[in-house]
C-alpha positions in Angstrom: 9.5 18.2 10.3 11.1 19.4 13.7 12.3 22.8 13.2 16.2 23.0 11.7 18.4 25.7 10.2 19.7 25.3 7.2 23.1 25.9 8.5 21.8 22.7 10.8 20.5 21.1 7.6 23.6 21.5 5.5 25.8 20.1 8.3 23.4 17.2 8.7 24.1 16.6 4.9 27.2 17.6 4.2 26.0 20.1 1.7 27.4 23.5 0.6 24.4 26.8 0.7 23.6 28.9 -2.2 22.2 32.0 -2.1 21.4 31.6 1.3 21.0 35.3 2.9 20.3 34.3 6.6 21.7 30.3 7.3 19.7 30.9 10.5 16.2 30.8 8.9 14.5 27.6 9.6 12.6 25.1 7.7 9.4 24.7 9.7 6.9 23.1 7.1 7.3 19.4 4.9 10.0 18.0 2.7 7.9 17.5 -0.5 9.8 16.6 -3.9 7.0 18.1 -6.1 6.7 21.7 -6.3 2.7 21.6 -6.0 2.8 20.8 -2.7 5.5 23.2 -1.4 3.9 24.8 1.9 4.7 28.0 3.5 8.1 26.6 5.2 8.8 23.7 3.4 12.1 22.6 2.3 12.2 21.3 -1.5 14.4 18.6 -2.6 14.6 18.5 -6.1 15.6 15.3 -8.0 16.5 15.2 -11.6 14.4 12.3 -12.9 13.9 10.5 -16.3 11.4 12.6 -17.7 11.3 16.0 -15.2 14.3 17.9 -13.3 12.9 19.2 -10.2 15.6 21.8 -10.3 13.8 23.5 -13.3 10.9 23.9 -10.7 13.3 25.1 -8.2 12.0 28.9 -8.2 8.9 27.9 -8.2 8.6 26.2 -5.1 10.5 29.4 -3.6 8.0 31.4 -4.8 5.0 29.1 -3.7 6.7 29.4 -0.1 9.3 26.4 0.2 12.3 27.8 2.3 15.2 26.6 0.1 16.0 23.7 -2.5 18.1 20.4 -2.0 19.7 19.9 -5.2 22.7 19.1 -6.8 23.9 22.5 -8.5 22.6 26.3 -7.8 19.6 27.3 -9.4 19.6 31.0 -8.4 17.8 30.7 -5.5 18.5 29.5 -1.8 19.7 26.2 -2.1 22.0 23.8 0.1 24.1 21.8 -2.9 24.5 18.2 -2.2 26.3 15.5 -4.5 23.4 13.0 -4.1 20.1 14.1 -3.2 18.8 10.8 -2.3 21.6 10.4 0.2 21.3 13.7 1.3 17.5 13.1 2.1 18.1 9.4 3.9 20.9 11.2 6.1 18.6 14.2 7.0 15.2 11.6 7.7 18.2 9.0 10.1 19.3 12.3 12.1 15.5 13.9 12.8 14.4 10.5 13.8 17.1 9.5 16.0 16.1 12.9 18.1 12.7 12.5 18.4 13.0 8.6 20.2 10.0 7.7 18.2 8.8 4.1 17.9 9.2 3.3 14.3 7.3 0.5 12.8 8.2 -0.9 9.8 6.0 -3.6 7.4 6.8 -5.1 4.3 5.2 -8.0 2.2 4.1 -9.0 -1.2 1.1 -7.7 -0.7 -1.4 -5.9 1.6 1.8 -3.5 2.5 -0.7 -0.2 2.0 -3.8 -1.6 3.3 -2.1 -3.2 6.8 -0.6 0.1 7.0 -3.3 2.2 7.3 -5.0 -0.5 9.7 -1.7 0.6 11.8 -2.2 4.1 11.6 -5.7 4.1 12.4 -4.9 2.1 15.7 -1.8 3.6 16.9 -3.3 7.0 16.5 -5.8 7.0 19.0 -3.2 6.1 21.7 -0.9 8.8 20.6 0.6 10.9 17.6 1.6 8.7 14.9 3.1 9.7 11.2 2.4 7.1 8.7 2.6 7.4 4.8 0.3 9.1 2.3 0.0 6.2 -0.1 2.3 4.0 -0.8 5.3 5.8 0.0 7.9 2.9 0.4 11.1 3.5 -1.3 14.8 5.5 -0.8 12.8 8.9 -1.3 8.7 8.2 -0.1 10.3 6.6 2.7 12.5 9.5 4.4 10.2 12.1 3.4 7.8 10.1 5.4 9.8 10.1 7.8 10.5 14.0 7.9 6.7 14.4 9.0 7.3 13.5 12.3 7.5 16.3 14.6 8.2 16.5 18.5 5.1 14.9 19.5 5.1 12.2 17.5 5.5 8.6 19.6 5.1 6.3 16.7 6.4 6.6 13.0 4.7 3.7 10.8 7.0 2.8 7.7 6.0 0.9 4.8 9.0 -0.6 3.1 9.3 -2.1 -1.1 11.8 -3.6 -2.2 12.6 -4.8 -6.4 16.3 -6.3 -5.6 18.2 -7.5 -2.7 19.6 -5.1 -0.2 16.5 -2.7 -1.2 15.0 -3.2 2.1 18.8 -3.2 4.2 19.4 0.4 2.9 15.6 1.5 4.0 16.0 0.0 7.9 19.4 2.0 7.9 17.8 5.2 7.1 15.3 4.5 9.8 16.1 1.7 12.3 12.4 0.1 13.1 11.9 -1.6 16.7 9.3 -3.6 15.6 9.2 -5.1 12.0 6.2 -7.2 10.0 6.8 -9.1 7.4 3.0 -10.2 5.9 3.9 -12.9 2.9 6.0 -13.6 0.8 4.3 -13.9 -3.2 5.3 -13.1 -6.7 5.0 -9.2 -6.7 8.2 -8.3 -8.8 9.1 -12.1 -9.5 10.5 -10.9 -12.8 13.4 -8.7 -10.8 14.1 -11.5 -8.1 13.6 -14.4 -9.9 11.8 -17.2 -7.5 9.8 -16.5 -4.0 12.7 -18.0 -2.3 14.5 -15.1 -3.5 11.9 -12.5 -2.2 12.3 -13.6 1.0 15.8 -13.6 1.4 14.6 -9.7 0.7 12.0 -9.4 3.0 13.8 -11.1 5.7 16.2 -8.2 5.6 13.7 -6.2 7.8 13.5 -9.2 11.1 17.4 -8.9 10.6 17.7 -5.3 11.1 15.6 -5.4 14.5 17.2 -4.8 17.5 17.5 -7.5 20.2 14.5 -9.1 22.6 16.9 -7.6 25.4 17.0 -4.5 23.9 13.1 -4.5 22.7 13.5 -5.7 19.1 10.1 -7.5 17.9 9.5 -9.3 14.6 5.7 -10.0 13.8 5.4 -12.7 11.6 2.9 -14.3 9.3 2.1 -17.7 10.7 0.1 -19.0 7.8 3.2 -18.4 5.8 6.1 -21.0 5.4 8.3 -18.9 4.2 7.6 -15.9 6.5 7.2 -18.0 9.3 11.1 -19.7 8.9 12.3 -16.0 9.3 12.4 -16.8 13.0 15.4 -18.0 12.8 17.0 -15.0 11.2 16.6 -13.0 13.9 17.5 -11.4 17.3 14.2 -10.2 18.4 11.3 -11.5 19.9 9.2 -13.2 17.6 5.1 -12.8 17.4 3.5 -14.8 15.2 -0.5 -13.7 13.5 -2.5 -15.7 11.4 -5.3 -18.6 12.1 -2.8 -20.9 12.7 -3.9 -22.6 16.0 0.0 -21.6 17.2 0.0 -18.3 16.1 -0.3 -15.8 19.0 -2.4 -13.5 17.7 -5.2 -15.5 15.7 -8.6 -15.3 14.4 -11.2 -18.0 14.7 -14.7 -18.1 13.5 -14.2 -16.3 10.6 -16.8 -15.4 8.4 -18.3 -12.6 5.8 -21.2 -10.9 6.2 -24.0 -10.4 3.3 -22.0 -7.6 2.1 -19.1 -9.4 2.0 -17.3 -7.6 5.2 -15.2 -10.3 7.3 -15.6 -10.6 10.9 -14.3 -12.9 13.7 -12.9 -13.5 16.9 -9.9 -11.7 18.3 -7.6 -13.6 20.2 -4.6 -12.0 22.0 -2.2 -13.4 24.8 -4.6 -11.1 27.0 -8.2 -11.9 25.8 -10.2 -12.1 23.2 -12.8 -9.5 21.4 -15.0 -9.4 18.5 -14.3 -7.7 15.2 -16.4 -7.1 11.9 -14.4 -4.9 9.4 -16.1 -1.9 7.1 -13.5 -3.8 4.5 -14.5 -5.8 2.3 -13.2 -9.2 1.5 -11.4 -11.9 3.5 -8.3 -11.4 3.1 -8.4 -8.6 5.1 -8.6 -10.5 8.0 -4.8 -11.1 8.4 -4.1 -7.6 7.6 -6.0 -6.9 10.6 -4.6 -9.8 12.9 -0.9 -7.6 11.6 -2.2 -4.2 13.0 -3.6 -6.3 16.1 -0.2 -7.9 16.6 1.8 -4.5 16.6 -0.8 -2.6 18.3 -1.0 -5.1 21.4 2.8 -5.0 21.2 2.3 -1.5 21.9 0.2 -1.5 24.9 -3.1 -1.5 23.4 -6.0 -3.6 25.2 -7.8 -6.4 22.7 -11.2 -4.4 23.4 -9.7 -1.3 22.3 -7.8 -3.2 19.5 -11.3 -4.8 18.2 -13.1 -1.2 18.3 -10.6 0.2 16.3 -10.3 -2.4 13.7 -14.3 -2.1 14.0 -14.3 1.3 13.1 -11.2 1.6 10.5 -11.6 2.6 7.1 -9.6 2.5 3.9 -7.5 5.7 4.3 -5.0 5.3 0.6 -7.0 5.8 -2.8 -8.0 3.0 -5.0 -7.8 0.3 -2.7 -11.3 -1.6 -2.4 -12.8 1.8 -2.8 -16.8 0.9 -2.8 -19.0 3.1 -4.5 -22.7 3.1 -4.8 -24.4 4.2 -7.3 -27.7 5.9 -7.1 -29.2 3.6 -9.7 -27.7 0.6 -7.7 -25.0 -0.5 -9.3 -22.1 -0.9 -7.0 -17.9 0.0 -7.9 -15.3 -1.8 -6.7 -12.0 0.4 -7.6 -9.1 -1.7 -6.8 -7.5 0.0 -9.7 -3.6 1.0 -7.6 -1.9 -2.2 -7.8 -2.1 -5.8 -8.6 0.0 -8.8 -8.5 -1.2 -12.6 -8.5 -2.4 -12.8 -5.1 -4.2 -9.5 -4.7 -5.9 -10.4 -7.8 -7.2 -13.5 -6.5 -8.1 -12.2 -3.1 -9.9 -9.2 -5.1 -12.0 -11.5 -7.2 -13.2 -13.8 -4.0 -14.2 -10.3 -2.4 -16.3 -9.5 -5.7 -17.8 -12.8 -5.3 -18.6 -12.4 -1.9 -20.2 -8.6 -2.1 -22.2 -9.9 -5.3 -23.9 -12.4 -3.0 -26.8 -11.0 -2.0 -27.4 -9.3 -5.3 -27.4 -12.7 -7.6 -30.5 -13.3 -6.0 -32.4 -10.2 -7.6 -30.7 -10.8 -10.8 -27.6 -8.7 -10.2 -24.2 -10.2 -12.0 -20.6 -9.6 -10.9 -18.1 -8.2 -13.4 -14.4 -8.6 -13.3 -12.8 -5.7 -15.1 -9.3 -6.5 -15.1 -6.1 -5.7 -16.7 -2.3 -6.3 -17.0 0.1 -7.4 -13.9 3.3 -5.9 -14.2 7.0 -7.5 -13.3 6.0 -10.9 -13.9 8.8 -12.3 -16.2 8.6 -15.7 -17.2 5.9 -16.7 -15.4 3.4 -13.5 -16.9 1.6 -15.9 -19.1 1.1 -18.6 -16.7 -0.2 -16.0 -13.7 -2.5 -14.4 -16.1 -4.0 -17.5 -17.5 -4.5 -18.4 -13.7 -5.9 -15.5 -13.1 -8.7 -16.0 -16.1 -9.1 -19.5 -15.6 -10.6 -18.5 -11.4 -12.2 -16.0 -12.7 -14.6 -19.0 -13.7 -14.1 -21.4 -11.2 -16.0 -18.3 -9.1 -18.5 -18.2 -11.0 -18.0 -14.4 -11.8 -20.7 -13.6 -14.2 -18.8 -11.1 -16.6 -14.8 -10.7 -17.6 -13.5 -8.1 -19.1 -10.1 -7.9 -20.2 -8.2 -4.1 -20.7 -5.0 -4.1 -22.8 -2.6 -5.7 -24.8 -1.0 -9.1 -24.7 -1.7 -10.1 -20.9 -4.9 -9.1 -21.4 -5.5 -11.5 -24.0 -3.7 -14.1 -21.6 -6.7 -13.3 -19.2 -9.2 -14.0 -21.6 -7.4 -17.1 -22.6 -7.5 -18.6 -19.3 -11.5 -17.9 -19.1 -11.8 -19.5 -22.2 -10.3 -22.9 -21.8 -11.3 -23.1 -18.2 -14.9 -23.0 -20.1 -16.1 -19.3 -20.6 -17.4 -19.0 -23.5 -20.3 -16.9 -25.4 -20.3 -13.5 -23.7 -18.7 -14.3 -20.4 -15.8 -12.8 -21.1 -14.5 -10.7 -23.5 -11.0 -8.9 -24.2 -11.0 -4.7 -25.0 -8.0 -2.7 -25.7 -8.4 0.1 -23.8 -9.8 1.8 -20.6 -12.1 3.6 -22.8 -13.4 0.8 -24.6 -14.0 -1.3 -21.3 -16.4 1.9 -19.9 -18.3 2.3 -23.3 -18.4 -1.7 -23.0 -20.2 -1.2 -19.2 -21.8 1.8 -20.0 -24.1 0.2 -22.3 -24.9 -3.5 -20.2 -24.8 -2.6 -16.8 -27.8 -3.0 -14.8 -29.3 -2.5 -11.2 -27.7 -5.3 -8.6 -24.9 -5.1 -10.6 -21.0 -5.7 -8.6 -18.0 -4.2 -10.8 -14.1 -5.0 -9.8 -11.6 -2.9 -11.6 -8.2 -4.0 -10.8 -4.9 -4.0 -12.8 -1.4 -2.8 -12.3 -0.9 0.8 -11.4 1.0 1.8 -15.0 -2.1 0.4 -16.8 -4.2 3.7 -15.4 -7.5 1.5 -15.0 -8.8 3.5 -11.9 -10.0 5.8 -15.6 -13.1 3.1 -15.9 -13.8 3.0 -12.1 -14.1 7.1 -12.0 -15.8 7.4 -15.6 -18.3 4.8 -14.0 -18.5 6.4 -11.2 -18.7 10.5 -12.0 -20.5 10.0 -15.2 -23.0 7.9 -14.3 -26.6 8.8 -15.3 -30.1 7.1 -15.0 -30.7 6.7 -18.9 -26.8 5.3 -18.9 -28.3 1.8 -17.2 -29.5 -0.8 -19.5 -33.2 -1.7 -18.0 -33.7 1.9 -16.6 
């Protein structure tokens, strides 16, 4: 964060200090909310939360170097004592931004928010400093603490914004107005909270409606190959760029492709050339989170051959995410294990099809490990089942379901869609899956894990992958 007083930040705030001996002392390091990560400097905002009060770590974080506490009462040591710390932290994140002039770019989506970001990041970065988030830091606290990294340097401040009801995404663009917004899709991630998709994009469309406008540099990047992103054209003021391999889209892909790994390439095309691109991700629907990045990043002055060298060259830089392991004995791990919702799951599973290509010919098999999706409501059964049931239809060799009820709905699906014997199977636990895999996997061998973040599946992918041993592979 720029460097501020706390008599500056208090003022900023509205807040009262506590135990304060010098108001003039700055805060020169992060704002973190967890006491672990308190740096020499650091200011600590401390937020009293279901199951932990960050005030009860206050001294700690003092001790470990944080400068003072934001909080909501004293806590006996130097503090600045605001009613709402939330509030307090979205006020502080709107007043260092508006200072520094950065850029800010903001994306939301159903899906492929984290992934796009970091496609962003890895872009915008080698034109000039650029903050982006650690994860998937996309709500009224990840996203001004994001925020607060930026320092005087920094020209462009990439924002990842969530939203579970209406006006989620309003409040976020008022804590940090973006120039330029994307909107990726519009799918059933938290269908259960809004109710239909038409109702998730009357959230999402929040963000094109908070841009500036075209005559004061607004620009809304939008998904061509999407209806219902696409119609948000007409809920804007800005200029409007449209991505996708839609032949009208300005930004587009054509000859796309996957390589024997199951890497997608393809043609660039831009409103000022074209350039060809061949991802180190894995799967195709990574190619329109790269035409996304491409979009903002030509917006932002980038050439298309600089553009296709970066995508060229990007990694995955967030945990859990496609993560490809190989193992010595060569079995290979997909961890996918963060997040899943109906479409990831489906794009996930036609990646594992596609990177178990070359090995079905040496007798390796692909398994699906997958678990729950979270905030489905009514339509959890019917999602899960669909889920199961293309699990066939793509031929995946192996399904294993983790869990409780929607894991059975898994296995349901890939039974009537006509898995039957030992195609599939249903496990109630993480641990059960690895002992399950432990004992049948084999050389060749392509595993997906993939399953709601609460569901902690990412357990199998690292038990797979740290305790992993030669006399551990059936055959060997």
């Amino acid at each position: 964060m720029i460097a501020l007083s706390l008599a500056e930040i208090a003022a900023i705030v509205g807040g009262q200090p506590h135990d304060i001996p010098d108001p003039a002392v700055r805060v020169t390091g992060s704002v973190v909310y967890d006491s672990r990560a308190v740096e020499t400097g650091s200011l600590f905002a401390a937020f009293a939360g279901e199951r932990v009060d960050g005030h009860d770590y206050a001294r700690r974080a003092v001790e470990a170097g944080a400068v003072a506490v934001l909080a909501t009462r004293p806590v006996g040591v130097p503090a600045i004592v605001v009613d709402d710390v939330v509030g307090a932290l979205g006020a502080l994140a709107r007043t260092v931004v508006e200072r520094l002039g950065a850029t800010a770019v903001a994306l939301t989506g159903s899906a492929g928010k984290t992934s796009t970001k970091d496609l962003i990041a890895q872009l915008l970065q080698r034109s000039a400093p650029t903050v982006w988030p650690e994860g998937n830091l996309n709500n009224e606290i990840g996203l001004p603490v994001t925020a607060l990294r930026a320092v005087e340097d920094t020209r462009y401040l990439v924002l990842e914004m969530g939203a579970r009801y209406i006006g989620d995404i309003r409040y976020l663009t008022g804590l940090v107005p973006p120039r330029i917004g994307l909107v990726l899709n519009v799918g059933t991630a938290h269908i259960g909270e809004f109710g239909g998709r038409e109702q998730i994009a009357q959230a999402k469309g929040e963000l094109v409606e908070s841009l500036p406008s075209a005559a004061e540099g607004g620009v809304a990047v939008l998904n061509a190959d999407d209806p219902l992103v696409r119609a948000m054209v007409t809920r804007t003021k800005a200029r409007t760029v449209l991505f996708g391999e839609s032949d009208e889209a300005d930004v587009r892909a054509e000859n796309v492709r996957l390589t024997e790994t199951g890497q997608p390439a393809f043609r660039l095309r831009t409103p000022s050339g074209c350039s060809d691109v061949t991802l180190r991700l894995y799967g195709e629907h990574h190619v329109s989170n790269a035409l996304a990045a491409a979009a903002v990043a030509h917006e932002l002055g980038m050439s298309v051959d600089e553009i296709a060298v970066a995508l060229s060259e990007a990694g995955t830089l967030s945990r859990w995410r496609m993560e490809v392991t190989e193992r010595s004995d060569g079995v290979t791990i997909v961890n996918d294990a963060y997040n899943a919702n109906p479409e990831s799951m489906r794009a996930a599973l036609r990646a594992l099809v596609a990177m178990g290509g070359a090995s079905r010919a040496t007798g390796g098999r692909t398994w699906a490990v997958l678990g729950p999706m979270a905030e489905l409501g009514d339509e959890s059964l019917a999602e899960h089942d669909a889920v199961g049931r293309l699990a066939v239809r793509l031929n995946v060799s192996k399904l294993v379901a983790v869990g409780g009820r929607e894991a059975s709905w898994l296995q349901l699906g890939a039974y009537n869609e006509g898995s039957w014997g030992e195609e599939s199977v249903h496990v109630s636990d993480a641990q059960a899956a690895v002992d399950l895999l432990r004992s049948e996997l084999r050389p060749g061998d392509v595993v997906l894990v993939k399953a709601s973040r609460s569901v902690g599946l990412e357990r199998v992918a690292e038990a797979l992958i740290e305790n992993a041993t030669e006399g551990e592979v059936a055959g060997r």
